[in-house]
NUNU-508803 format. One line per field, with one value per residue (C-alpha): residue number from 0; residue in one letter; chain; x, y, z. Coordinates in steps of 0.5 Angstrom, whole numbers. Example, Ala and Ser with C-alpha at 12.3 -4.5 7.8 and 13.67 -1.06 7.14 Angstrom:
// residues 2
nr	c(0 1) .
rest	c(a s) .
kette	c(A A) .
xx	c(25 27) .
yy	c(-9 -2) .
zz	c(16 14) .
This chain:
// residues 511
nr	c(0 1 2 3 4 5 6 7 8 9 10 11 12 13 14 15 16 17 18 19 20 21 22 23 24 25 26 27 28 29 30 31 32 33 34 35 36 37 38 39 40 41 42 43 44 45 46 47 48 49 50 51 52 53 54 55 56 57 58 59 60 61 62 63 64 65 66 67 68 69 70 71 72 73 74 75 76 77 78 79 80 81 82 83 84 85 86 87 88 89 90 91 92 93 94 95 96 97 98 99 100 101 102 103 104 105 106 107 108 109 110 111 112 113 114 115 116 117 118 119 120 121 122 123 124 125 126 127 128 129 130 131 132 133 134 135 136 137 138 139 140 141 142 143 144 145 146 147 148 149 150 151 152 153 154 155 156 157 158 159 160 161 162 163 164 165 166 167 168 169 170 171 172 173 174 175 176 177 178 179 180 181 182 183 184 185 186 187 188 189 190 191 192 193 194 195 196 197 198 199 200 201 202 203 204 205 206 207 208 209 210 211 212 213 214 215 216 217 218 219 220 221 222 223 224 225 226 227 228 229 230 231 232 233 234 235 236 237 238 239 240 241 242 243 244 245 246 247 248 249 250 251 252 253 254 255 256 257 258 259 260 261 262 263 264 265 266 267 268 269 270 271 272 273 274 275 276 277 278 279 280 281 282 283 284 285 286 287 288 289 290 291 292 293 294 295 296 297 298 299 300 301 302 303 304 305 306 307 308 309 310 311 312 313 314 315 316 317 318 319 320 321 322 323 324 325 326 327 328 329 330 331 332 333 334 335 336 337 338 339 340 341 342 343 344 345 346 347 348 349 350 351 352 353 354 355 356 357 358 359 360 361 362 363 364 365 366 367 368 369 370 371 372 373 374 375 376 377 378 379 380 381 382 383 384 385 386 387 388 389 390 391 392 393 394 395 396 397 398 399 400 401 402 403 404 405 406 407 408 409 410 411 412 413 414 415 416 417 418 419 420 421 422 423 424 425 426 427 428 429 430 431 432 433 434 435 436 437 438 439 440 441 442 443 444 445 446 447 448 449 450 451 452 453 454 455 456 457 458 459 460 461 462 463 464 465 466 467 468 469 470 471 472 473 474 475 476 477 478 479 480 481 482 483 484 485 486 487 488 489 490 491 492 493 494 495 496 497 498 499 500 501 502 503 504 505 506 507 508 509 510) .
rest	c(x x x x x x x x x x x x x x x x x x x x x x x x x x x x x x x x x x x x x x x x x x x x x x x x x x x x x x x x x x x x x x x x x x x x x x x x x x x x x x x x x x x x x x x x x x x x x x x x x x x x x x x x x x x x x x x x x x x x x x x x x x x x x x x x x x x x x x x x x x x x x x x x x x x x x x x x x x x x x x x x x x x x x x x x x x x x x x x x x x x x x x x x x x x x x x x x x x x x x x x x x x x x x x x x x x x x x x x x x x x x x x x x x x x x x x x x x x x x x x x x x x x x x x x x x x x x x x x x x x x x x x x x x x x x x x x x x x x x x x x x x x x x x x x x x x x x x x x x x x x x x x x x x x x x x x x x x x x x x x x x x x x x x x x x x x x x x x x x x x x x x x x x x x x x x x x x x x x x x x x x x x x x x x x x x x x x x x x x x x x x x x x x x x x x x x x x x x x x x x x x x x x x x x x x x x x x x x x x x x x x x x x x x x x x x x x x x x x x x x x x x x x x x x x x x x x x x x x x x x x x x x x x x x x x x x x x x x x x x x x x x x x x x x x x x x x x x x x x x x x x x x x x x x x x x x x) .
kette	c(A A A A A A A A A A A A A A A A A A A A A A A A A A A A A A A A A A A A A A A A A A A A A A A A A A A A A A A A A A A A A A A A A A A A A A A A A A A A A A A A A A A A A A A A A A A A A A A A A A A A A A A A A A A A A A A A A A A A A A A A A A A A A A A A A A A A A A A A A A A A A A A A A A A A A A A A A A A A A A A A A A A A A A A A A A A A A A A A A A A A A A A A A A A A A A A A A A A A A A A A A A A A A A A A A A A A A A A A A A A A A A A A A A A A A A A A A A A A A A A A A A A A A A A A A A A A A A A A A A A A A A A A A A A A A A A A A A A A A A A A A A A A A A A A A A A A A A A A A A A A A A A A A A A A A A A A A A A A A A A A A A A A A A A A A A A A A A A A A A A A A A A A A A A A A A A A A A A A A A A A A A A A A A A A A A A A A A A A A A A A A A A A A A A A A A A A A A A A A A A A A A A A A A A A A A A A A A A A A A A A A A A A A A A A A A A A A A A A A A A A A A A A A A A A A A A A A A A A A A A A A A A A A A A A A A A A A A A A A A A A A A A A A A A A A A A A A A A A A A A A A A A A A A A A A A A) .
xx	c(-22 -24 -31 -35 -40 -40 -38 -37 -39 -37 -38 -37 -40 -45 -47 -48 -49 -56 -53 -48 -53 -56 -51 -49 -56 -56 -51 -53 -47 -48 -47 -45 -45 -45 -47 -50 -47 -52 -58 -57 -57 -63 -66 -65 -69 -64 -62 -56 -52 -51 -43 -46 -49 -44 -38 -44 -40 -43 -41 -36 -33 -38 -37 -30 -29 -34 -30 -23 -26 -21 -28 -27 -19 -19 -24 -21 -13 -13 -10 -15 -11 -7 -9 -8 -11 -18 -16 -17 -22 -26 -24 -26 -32 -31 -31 -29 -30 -28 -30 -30 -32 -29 -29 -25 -28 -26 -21 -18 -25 -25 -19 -22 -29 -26 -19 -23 -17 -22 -27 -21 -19 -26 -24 -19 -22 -18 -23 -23 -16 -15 -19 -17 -9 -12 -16 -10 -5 -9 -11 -10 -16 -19 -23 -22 -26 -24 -28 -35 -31 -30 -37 -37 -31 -33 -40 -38 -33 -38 -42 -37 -34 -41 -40 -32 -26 -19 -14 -10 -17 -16 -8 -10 -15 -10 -4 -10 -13 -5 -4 -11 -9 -1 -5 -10 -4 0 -5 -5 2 2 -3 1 7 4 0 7 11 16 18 23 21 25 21 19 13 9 2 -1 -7 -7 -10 -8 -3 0 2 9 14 19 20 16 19 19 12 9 3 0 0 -3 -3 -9 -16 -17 -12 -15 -14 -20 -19 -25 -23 -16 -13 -11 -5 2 8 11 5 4 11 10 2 6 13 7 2 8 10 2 1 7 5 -1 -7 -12 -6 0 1 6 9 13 17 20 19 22 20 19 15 13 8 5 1 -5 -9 -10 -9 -3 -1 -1 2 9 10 9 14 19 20 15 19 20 13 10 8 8 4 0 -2 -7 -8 -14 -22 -20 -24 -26 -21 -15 -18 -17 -10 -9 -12 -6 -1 0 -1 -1 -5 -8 -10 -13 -17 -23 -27 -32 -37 -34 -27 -28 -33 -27 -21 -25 -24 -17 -19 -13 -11 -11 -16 -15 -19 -14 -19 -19 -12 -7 -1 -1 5 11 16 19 21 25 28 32 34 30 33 30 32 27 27 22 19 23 17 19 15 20 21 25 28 31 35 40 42 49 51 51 45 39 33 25 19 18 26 25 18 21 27 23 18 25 28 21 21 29 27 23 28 33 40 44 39 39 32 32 26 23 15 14 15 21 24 30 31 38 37 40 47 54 57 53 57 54 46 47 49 42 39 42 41 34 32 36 32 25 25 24 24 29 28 30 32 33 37 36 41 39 46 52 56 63 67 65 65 58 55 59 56 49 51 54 47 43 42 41 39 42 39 43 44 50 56 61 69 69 62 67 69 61 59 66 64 57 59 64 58 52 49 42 46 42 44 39 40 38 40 34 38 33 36) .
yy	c(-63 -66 -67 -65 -70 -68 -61 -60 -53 -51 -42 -37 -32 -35 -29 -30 -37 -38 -37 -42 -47 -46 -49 -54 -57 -56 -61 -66 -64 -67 -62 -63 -59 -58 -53 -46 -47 -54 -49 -44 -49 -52 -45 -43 -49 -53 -62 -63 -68 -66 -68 -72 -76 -77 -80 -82 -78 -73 -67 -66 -61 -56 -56 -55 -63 -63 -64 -67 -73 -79 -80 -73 -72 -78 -77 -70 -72 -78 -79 -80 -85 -89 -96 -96 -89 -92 -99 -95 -91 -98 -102 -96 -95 -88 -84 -77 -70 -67 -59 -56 -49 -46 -40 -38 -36 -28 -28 -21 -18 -20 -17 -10 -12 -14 -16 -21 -27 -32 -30 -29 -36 -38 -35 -38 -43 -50 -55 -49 -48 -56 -57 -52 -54 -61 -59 -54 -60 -65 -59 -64 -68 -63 -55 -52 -44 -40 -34 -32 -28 -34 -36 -33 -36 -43 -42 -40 -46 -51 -48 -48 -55 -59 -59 -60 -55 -55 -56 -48 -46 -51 -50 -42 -43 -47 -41 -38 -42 -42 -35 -35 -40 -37 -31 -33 -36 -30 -26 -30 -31 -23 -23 -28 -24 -18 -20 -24 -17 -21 -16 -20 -27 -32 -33 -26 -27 -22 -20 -15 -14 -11 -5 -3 -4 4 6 6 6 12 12 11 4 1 -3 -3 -4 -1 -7 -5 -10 -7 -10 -2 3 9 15 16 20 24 27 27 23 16 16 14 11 18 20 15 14 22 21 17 21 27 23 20 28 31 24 27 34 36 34 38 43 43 44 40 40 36 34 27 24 31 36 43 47 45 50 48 55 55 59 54 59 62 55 54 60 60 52 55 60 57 54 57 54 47 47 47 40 38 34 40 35 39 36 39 40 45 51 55 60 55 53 59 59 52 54 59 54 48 42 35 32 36 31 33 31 33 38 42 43 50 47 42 46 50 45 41 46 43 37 34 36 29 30 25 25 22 24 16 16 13 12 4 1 -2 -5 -1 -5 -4 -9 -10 -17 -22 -19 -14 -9 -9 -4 -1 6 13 15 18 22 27 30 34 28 26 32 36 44 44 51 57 60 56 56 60 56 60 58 50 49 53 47 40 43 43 37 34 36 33 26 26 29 25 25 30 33 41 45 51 54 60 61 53 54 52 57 53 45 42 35 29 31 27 33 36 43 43 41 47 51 49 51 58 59 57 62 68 66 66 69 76 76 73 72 67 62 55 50 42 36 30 28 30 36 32 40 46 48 46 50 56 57 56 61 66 66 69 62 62 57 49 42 36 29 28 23 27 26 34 36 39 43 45 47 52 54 55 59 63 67 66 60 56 48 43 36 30 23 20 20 21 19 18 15) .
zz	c(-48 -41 -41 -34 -31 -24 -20 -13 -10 -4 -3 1 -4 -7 -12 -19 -18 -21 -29 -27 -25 -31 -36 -31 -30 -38 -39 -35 -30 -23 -17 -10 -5 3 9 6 -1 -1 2 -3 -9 -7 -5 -13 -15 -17 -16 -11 -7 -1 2 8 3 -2 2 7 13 17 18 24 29 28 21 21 17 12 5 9 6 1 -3 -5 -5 -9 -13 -15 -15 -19 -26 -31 -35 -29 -28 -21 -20 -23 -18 -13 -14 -16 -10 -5 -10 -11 -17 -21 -18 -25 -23 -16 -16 -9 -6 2 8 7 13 10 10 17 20 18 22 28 33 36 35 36 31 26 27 25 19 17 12 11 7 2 -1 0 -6 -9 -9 -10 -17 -18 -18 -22 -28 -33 -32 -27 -28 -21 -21 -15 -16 -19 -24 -27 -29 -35 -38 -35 -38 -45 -45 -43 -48 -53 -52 -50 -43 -43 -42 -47 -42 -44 -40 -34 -34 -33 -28 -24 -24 -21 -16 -14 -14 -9 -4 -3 -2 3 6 6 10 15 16 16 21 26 25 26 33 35 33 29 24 21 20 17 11 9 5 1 0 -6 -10 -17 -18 -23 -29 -31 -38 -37 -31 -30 -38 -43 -46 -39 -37 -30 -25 -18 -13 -6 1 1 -2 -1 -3 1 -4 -8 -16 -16 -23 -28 -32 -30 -25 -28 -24 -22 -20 -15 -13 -12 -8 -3 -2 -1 4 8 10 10 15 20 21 26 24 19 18 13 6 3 -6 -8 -15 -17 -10 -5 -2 -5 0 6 11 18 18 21 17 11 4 8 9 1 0 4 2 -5 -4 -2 -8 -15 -20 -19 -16 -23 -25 -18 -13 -7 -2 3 10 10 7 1 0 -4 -3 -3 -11 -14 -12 -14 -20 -22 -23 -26 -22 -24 -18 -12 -5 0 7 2 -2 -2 -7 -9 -9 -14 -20 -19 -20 -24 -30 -31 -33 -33 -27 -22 -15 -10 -3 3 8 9 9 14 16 19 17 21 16 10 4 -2 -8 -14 -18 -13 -6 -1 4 10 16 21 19 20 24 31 35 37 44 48 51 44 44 47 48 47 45 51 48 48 44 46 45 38 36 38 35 27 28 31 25 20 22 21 15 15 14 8 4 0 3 5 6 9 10 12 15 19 21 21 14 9 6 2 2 -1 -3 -6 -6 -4 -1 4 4 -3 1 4 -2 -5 0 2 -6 -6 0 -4 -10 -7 0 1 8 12 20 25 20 23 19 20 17 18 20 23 20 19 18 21 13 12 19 18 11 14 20 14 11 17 20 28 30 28 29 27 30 33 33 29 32 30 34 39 33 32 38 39 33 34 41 38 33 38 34 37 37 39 38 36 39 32 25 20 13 8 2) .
């Protein structure tokens, strides 16, 4: 046990102060403090010390130095039960700083109130998490706080120990008073390196905050947990049971494909991370009907992500399947009586939603794999039209929509499409000829109309067998990347059965 005789206070938030106050007063604990912190203690009617005053040092530089002061550091760094450390402390005339309770200036808050760099500087606070590194280093002799959501565990410590702290508690508020400056560190770090565009910085370092721990991972036996680089996730749960680690790994899969289409359009499906339907129709039911028809079987248990406000109409459709999770841009008040039947059913409201990231991720056993977003805007200067006969505006827009929809799913990837919806989707398969089986065989299964099929790949064909078996379906019109040694062999081929070729100038694998 240490016992606690004087405190240092210095906060950003300053709620809930005033129980704490109390405790502290009640065991004759003398409170320092500076600037707004000493104004509030004072204003809630309780004794203080003003920094000023304690290291006989005014404060400087607009207050930019206040507690950058070696009576305070050394009050707060110095062993106990070092006879030199007590030398020092007794020459100078300093003495023990045994509690500091600290909080940052709110540098992350701030990024999302303004892009004035110099107002971002202003916040980036330096007194703070140096006492707080300090008292974290000295946790044997030293209880550092960092966030008001300590207070009570501070105060039925002190309560319980008569004014001391055990050194299991000092020792677990220091892991997370380290936690919080590496943190606070990081954003900055993140923010340099975002304004200054270096996306791949020597030292990479990473950000998150828990949002939540998850009932298990992809299978029951392994634990798991939901971190967002965001304090604020931006998907709302408005009704359902709580949200497994599938769950969000399929949420995200669906966002990033619903994000990319027009907006306020598009109804994406999709089960273990892949597309199953996908429809840009503008008529919003339809747009959930075709993306449903392409593929009704593994739609059930899947995840409807509607780049749109659901209605009335749309829910009772919703409603005839079962659905695990159901986002979108919103629901009306109809929608939701409606879907809120099912009470297991998870409703997310994406309306706030976006896409903002520039930098990908990826990591296993301590490394990681770090690449720039695969989110191209696609134009016409980004493809060629290689084949004799060439597309009408109708042909183009069914296959730039397909080879969209080509890059979110897992490679080789094969998606089939008519009307601006998918019609089949082969995926995931060593073999792209055994892609293009997939995707043929799901269109027989499901489709009953079958007109002006377009085809996407998300890579080059290395034979013209996987080209021929599309064509031999009552394929069209093809787009893929080219830089195949054989894309001569396609295009002839392509110009012998009167085939659409049209050659992308980037590849789009998605592994």
């Amino acid at each position: 046990m240490k016992k606690i005789k004087s405190a240092l206070i210095s906060l950003s938030d300053k709620s809930n102060l005033k129980s704490l106050l109390k405790v502290l007063k009640q065991n004759n604990i003398k409170v320092i403090s500076s600037g707004g912190t000493f104004k509030e203690i004072k204003r809630l009617g309780f004794s203080c010390l003003e920094v000023s005053k304690f290291t006989d040092s005014s404060e400087i530089l607009d207050g930019r130095v206040k507690t950058l002061h070696p009576k305070i550091h050394a009050g707060i760094l110095n062993k106990r039960n070092n006879n030199s450390h007590k030398k020092d402390l007794k020459i100078n005339n300093y003495e023990n700083i045994d509690l500091v309770i600290v909080n940052f200036y709110p540098f992350e808050q701030t990024l999302m109130q303004t892009k004035d760099h110099n107002k971002i500087i202003e916040k980036i606070d330096v007194g703070g998490p140096t006492m707080a590194r300090a008292a974290a280093k000295n946790y044997n002799d030293v209880t550092i706080i960092t966030s008001s959501n300590q207070y009570s565990e501070l105060i039925y410590q002190l309560n319980k120990n008569r004014g001391s702290t055990s050194l299991e508690f000092r020792k677990k508020m220091s892991q997370i008073a380290f936690s919080e400056t590496a943190y606070y560190d990081s954003v900055i770090v993140n923010y340099f390196n975002k304004i200054l565009k270096t996306y791949f910085p020597k030292k990479k370092i990473i950000h998150a905050n828990l949002i939540e721990k998850l009932r298990y991972g992809e299978n029951p036996h392994q634990q798991s947990a939901f971190y967002s680089g965001d304090q604020y996730i931006k998907i709302n749960k408005i009704h359902g049971k709580q949200l497994s680690y599938n769950n969000y790994n399929d949420i995200f899969s669906a966002l990033e494909i619903s994000k990319s289409l027009p907006k306020n359009t598009g109804t994406v499906i999709v089960k273990h991370g892949n597309p199953c339907g996908v429809s840009i129709h503008k008529n919003n039911l339809k747009s959930y009907e075709s993306a449903l028809a392409c593929d009704p079987i593994s739609a059930f248990g899947g995840i409807v992500s509607c780049n749109y406000k659901i209605t009335k109409s749309i829910a009772i459709e919703l409603n005839k399947i079962f659905l695990e999770v159901i986002i979108a841009n919103g629901f009306d008040k109809n929608s939701i009586r409606i879907l809120k039947s099912k009470k297991n059913v998870r409703l997310i409201d994406a309306s706030n939603y976006s896409l903002n990231e520039i930098i990908r991720s990826s990591s296993i056993n301590g490394s990681m794999l770090v690449q720039s977003q695969d989110r191209q805007i696609f134009s016409k200067k980004n493809f060629e039209f290689v084949s004799k006969k060439k597309p009408n505006k109708s042909q183009l827009d069914n296959l730039l929509f397909a080879f969209n929809i080509c890059r979110y799913v897992k490679s080789n990837a094969i998606v089939l499409a008519n009307n601006k919806s998918t019609i089949g989707i082969g995926s995931g398969q060593p073999s792209r000829l055994d892609s293009c089986e997939i995707a043929i065989n799901k269109m027989n299964k499901f489709i009953r109309t079958k007109n002006e099929i377009v085809a996407a790949s998300d890579a080059f064909f290395p034979f013209v067998d996987g080209i021929e078996k599309l064509v031999q379906s009552g394929v069209s019109a093809v787009i893929q990347p080219a830089g195949s040694i054989r894309d001569k062999e396609i295009i002839k081929f392509a110009n012998s059965t009167g085939t659409i070729l049209v050659f992308s100038k980037t590849r789009h694998f998605r592994h």
